[in-house]
C-alpha positions as CSV (number, residue, x, y, z in Angstrom):
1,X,77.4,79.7,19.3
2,X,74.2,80.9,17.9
3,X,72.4,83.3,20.2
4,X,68.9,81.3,21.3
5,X,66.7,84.2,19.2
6,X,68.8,85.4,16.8
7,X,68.3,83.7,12.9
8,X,71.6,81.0,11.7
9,X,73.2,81.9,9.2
10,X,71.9,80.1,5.6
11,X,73.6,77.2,4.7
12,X,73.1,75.9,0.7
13,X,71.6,72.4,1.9
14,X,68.8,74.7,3.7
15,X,65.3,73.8,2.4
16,X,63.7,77.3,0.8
17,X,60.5,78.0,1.6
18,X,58.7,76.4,-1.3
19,X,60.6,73.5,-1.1
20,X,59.6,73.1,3.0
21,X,56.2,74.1,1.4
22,X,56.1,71.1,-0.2
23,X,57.8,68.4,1.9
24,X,56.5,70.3,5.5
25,X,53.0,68.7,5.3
26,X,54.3,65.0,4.5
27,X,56.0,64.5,7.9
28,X,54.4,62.7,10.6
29,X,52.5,64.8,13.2
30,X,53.9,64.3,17.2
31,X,52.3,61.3,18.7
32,X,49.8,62.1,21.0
33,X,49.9,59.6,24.4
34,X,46.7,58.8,25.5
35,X,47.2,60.5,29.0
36,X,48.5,64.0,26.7
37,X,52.1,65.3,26.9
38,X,54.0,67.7,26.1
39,X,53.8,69.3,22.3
40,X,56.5,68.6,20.1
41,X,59.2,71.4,20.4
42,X,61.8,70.3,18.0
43,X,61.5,72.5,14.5
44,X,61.0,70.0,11.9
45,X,62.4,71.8,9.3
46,X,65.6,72.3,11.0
47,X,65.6,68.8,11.7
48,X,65.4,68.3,7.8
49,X,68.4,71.0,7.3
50,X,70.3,69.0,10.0
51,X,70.1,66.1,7.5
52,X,70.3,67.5,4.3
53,X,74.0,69.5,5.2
54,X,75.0,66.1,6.8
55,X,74.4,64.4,3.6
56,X,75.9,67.6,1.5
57,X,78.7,67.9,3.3
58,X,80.0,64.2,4.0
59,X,81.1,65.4,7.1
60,X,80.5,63.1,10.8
61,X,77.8,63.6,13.2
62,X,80.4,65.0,15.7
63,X,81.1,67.5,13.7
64,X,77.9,68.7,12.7
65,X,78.2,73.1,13.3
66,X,77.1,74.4,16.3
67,X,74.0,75.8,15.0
68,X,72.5,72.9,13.5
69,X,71.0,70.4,16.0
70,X,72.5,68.0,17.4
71,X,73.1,64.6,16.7
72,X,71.0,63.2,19.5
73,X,68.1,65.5,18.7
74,X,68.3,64.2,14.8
75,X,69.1,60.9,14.4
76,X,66.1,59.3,16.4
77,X,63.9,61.2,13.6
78,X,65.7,59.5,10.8
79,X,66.0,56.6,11.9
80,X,61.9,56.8,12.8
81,X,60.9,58.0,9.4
82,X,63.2,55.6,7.2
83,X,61.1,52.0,9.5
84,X,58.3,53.9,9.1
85,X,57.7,55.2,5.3
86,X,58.0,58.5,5.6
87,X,61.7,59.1,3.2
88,X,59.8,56.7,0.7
89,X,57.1,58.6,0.7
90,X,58.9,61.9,0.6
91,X,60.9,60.5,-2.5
92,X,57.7,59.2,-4.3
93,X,55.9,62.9,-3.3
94,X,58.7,64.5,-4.9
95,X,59.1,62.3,-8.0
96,X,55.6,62.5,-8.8
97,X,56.1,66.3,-8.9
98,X,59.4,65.9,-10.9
99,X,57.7,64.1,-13.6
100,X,54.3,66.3,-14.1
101,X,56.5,69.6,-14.5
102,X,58.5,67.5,-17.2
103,X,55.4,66.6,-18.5
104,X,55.4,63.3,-18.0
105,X,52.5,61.2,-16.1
106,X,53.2,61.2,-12.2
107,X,53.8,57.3,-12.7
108,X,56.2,55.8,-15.0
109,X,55.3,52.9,-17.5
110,X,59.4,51.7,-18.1
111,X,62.5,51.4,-15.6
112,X,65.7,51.0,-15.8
113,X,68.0,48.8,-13.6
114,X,71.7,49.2,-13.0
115,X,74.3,48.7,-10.8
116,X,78.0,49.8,-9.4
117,X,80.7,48.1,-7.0
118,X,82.5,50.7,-4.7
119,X,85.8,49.5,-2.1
120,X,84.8,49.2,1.6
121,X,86.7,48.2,4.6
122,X,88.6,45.1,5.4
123,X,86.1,44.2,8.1
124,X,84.5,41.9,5.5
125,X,80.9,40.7,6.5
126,X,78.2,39.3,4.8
127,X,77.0,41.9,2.2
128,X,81.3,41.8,1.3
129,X,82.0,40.3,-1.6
130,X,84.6,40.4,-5.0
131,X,83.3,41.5,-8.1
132,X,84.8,39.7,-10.4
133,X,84.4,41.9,-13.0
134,X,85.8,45.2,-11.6
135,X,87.6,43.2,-9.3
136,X,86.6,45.6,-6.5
137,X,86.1,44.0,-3.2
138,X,83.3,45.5,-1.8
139,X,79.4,46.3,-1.8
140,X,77.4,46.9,-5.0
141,X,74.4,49.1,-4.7
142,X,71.2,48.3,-7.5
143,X,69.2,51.0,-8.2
144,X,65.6,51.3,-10.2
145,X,64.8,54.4,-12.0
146,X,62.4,56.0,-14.2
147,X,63.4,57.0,-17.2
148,X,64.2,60.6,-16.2
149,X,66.5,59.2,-13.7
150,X,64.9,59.5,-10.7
151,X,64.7,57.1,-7.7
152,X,62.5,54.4,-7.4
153,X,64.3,51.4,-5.6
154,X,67.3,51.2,-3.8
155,X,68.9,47.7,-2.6
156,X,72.8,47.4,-1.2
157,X,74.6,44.1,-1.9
158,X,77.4,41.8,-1.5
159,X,79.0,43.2,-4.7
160,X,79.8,39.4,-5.5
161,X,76.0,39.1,-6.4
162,X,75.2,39.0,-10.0
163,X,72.9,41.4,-11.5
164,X,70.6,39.0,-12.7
165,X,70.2,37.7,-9.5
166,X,69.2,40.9,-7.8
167,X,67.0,42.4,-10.1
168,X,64.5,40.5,-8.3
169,X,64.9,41.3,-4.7
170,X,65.6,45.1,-6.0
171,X,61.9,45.2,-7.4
172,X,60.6,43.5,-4.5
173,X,61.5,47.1,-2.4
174,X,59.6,48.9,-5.1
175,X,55.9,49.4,-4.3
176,X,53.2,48.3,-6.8
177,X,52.0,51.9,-6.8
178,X,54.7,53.1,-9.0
179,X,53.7,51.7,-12.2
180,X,51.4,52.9,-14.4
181,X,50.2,49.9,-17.4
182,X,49.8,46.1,-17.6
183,X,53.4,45.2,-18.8
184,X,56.5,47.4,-18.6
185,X,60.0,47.1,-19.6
186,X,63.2,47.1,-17.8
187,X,66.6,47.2,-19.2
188,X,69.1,45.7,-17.4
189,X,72.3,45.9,-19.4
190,X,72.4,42.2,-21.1
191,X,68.8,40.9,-19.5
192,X,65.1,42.0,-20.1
193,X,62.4,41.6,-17.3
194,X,59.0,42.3,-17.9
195,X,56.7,43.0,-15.8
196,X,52.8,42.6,-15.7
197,X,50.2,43.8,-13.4
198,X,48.8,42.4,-10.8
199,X,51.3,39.8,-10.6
200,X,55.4,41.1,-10.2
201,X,57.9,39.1,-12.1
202,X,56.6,37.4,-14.8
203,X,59.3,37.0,-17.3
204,X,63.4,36.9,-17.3
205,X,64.9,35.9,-20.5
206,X,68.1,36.5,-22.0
207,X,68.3,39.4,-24.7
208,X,68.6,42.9,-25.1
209,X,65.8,45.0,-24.5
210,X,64.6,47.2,-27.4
């Protein structure tokens, strides 16, 4: 057990000081109760390290080290900032970032769309399905990037759905903002959809996109 005032040791999921430079000012501030309270005494940043080594590591909350926080201290702020915005935020923050330094524009004008079906439990369920073609029973998880690669829409499925069909509801979790020009392209293996602004889905046709 770390000592109350004496420094953990590093772990390589820690946040450095410019990335907690960066990402520090984009979480919510303490709410403030209109008869005052107490400040907010938890270290955000260790809060963040808390979830970053949990996510590095694989392991379960209950076995989080000793000087990490604890699971009770932790999970009510993920579970606060994934209803209320604030990952999504951090993720487009980030991205945006990622793309000027490649020299890109911070927002993209083409996606791309893909998918893959990974084994869960028996339990079964409604987001449980066979994919015919892995024959995996399972979930399938959609995701929409940029055409660096990085995030911009994440959806889970049954991974019986068909891509076609979830192509969709996988851009209906992306926010407008993200795109840049009037009509963009999104390959999606064996379909094309294109989009135009203001409106979302416009077009899905057969094809190969060029």
């Amino acid at each position: 057990m770390v000592q109350k005032d004496q420094p953990r040791r590093k772990y390589p999921s820690d946040l450095t000081d410019e990335q907690w430079a960066i990402v520090g000012p984009l979480i919510p501030p303490a709410k403030q109760s209109p008869r005052g309270g107490r400040p907010r005494k938890v270290n955000m940043r260790e809060v963040l390290n808390t979830l970053f080594y949990l996510n590095r590591s694989g392991c379960q909350w209950d076995m989080l080290p000793h000087d990490l926080l604890p699971k009770s201290t932790v999970y009510d702020y993920f579970v606060q900032w994934r209803d209320d915005g604030t990952w999504a935020k951090l993720v487009e923050a980030l991205r945006e970032r990622t793309r000027v330094a490649a020299g890109r524009k911070p927002t993209p004008s083409a996606a791309c769309i893909d998918s893959q079906s990974v084994k869960t439990t028996e339990m079964g369920g409604p987001d449980r399905g066979y994919d015919g073609g892995k024959k995996i029973n399972g979930r399938k998880r959609h995701l929409l990037v940029d055409t660096l690669g990085l995030l911009l829409a994440v959806l889970i499925t049954s991974a019986g759905l068909d891509d076609g069909v979830a192509a969709p509801l996988l851009l209906g979790h992306a926010t407008p903002t993200i795109f840049r020009v009037s009509s963009q392209f999104l390959r999606i293996r064996s379909i094309t959809i294109t989009l135009w602004t203001p409106g979302w889905l416009s077009i899905v046709q057969a094809g190969t996109s060029k």
